[in-house]
N, C-alpha and C positions, 0 to 999 in steps of 0.2 A: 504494500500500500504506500504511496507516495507521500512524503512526511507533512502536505499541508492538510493532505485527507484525513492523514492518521493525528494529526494535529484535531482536526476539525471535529472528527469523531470522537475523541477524549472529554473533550468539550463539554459534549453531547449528555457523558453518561454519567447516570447518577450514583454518590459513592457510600460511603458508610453512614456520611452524617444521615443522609436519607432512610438508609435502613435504620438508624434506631429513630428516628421520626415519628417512622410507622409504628417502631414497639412503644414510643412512648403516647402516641395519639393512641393506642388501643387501650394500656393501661386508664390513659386519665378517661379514654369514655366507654370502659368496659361494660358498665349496668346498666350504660343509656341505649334505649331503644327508639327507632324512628316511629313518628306517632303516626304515621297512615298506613305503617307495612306491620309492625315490630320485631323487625328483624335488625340484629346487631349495629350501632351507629357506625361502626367502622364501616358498616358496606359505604353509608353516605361520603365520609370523609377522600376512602379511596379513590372513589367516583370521579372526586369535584378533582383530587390531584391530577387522574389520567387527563380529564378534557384540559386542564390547566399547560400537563406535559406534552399531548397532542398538537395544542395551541401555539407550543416553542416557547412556552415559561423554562425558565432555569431550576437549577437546584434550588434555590431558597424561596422560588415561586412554588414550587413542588413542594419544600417542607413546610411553608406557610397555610401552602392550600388543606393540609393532613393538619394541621391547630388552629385554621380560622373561627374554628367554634370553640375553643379549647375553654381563653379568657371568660365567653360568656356564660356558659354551659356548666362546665364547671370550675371557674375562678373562686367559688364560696365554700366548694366541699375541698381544695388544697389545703396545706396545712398554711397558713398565713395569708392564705385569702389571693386574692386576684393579682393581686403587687407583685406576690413572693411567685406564683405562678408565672409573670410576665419576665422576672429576673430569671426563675431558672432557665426558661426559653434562649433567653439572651444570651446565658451560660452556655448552652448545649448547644445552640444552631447560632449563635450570633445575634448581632445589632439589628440585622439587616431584615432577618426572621420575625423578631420582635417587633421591628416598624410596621409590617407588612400587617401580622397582626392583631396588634393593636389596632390599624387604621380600619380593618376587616371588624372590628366590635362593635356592635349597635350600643350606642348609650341613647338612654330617653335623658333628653334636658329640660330641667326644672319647668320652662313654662310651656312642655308638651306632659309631663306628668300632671300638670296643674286642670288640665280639662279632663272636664266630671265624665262626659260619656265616651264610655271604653272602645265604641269604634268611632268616633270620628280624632279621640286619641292616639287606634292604632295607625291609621289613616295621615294623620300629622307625625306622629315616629317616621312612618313609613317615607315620608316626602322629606323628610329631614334628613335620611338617610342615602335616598337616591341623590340627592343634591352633594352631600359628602362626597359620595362614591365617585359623581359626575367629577368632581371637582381633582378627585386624586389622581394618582398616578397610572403609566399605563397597566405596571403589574396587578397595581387594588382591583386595578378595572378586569383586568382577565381574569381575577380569581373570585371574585365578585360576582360575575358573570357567568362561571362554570358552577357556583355553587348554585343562582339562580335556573341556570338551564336545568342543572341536574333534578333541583326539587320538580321542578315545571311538569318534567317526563317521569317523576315519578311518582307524583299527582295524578297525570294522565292514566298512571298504569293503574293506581289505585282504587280511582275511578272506577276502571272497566273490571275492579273487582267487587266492587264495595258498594259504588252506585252512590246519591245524594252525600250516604251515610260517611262518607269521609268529612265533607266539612263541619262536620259536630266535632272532629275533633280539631278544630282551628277556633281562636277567640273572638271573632268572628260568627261563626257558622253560617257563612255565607258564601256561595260559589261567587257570584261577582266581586266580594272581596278580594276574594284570592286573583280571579282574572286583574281587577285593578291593578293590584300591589306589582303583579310581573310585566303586566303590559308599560308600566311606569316605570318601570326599573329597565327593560328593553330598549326602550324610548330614549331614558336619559345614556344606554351605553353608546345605543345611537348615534344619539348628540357629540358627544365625548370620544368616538371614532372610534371604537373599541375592537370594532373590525368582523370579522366573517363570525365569532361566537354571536353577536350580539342580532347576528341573520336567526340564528338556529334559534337564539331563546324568542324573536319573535314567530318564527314557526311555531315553534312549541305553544308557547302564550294561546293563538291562533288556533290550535289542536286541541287545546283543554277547553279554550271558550265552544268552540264546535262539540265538546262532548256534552258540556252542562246546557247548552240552550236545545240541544238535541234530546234532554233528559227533562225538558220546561223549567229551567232553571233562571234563562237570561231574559 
């Protein structure tokens, strides 16, 4: 192999830090289950890394995409809470892992927790957070984007097992909610150039609305 290829190809591959990534995003979300499947979270996490690594994310897009839920999900059950959780990260994959995210964490801010009705609350979360995402970088945005596609199609599949009865389990409980939240979130990667993922989650979007208005939901 010619030494730019075999250069180019080194590049490419991912190395140890990656592999304990994965054992340690399985330890911190070993109990947690996806709430429209319940099937192991780690399926989800894998998921969002592959479309992230397909995409041409690097290493620490890769290792970011396997803890983007890490801080929120479970920042409360580490021992020292969400801080200590974001140090060790920083410890074990770097700075760069930790920026990434950290910027990937939904915080609700004070005067979106401050409104009384819990959906036009999630509703303001939600636009507070597309606007962040729009605003970051390209990597937020592709890992951002592959976690969103990934729920979308998994919604979709959910659906066609479960019927209505899947959005009882969102706080919400409402199919147009959930269409909302992703078709907005599509929109703003859209805007923000996010590039060929940003096609597929509006497909997707576009597939799940087609199943719920098909089901007299829209």
């Amino acid at each position: 192999m010619p030494r730019r290829r075999l250069i180019e190809y080194c590049e490419g591959v991912l190395g140890e830090r990656f592999e304990e990534a994965m054992v340690f995003a399985h330890r911190l979300h070993r109990k947690q289950k996806r709430k429209t499947s319940g099937v192991p979270y780690v399926g989800h996490l894998l998921g969002v890394a592959a479309l992230v690594i397909e995409d041409g994310g690097g290493e620490d897009e890769a290792i970011a995409a396997l803890l983007h839920d890490s801080l929120e999900d479970q920042g409360r059950h580490y021992e020292g809470g969400a801080a200590a959780l974001a140090e060790e990260i920083e410890r074990r994959f770097g700075g760069e892992v930790r920026r990434l995210v950290e910027a990937l964490t939904e915080r609700a801010e004070p005067d979106v927790r401050a409104i009384a009705d819990k959906r036009e609350r999630w509703r303001a979360h939600k636009r507070a957070y597309f606007a962040a995402i729009a605003a970051a970088g390209v990597e937020v945005r592709r890992i951002s984007c592959a976690d969103s596609l990934y729920n979308v199609r998994s919604l979709a599949m959910g659906f066609r097992a479960m019927g209505p009865r899947i959005w009882q389990r969102f706080l919400t409980g409402r199919a147009e909610d959930q269409v909302w939240a992703y078709r907005g979130a599509a929109e703003a990667f859209r805007a923000a150039g996010t590039g060929p993922m940003a096609e597929e989650l509006a497909a997707a979007v576009d597939l799940l609305e087609g199943l719920a208005v098909g089901a007299g939901e829209g």
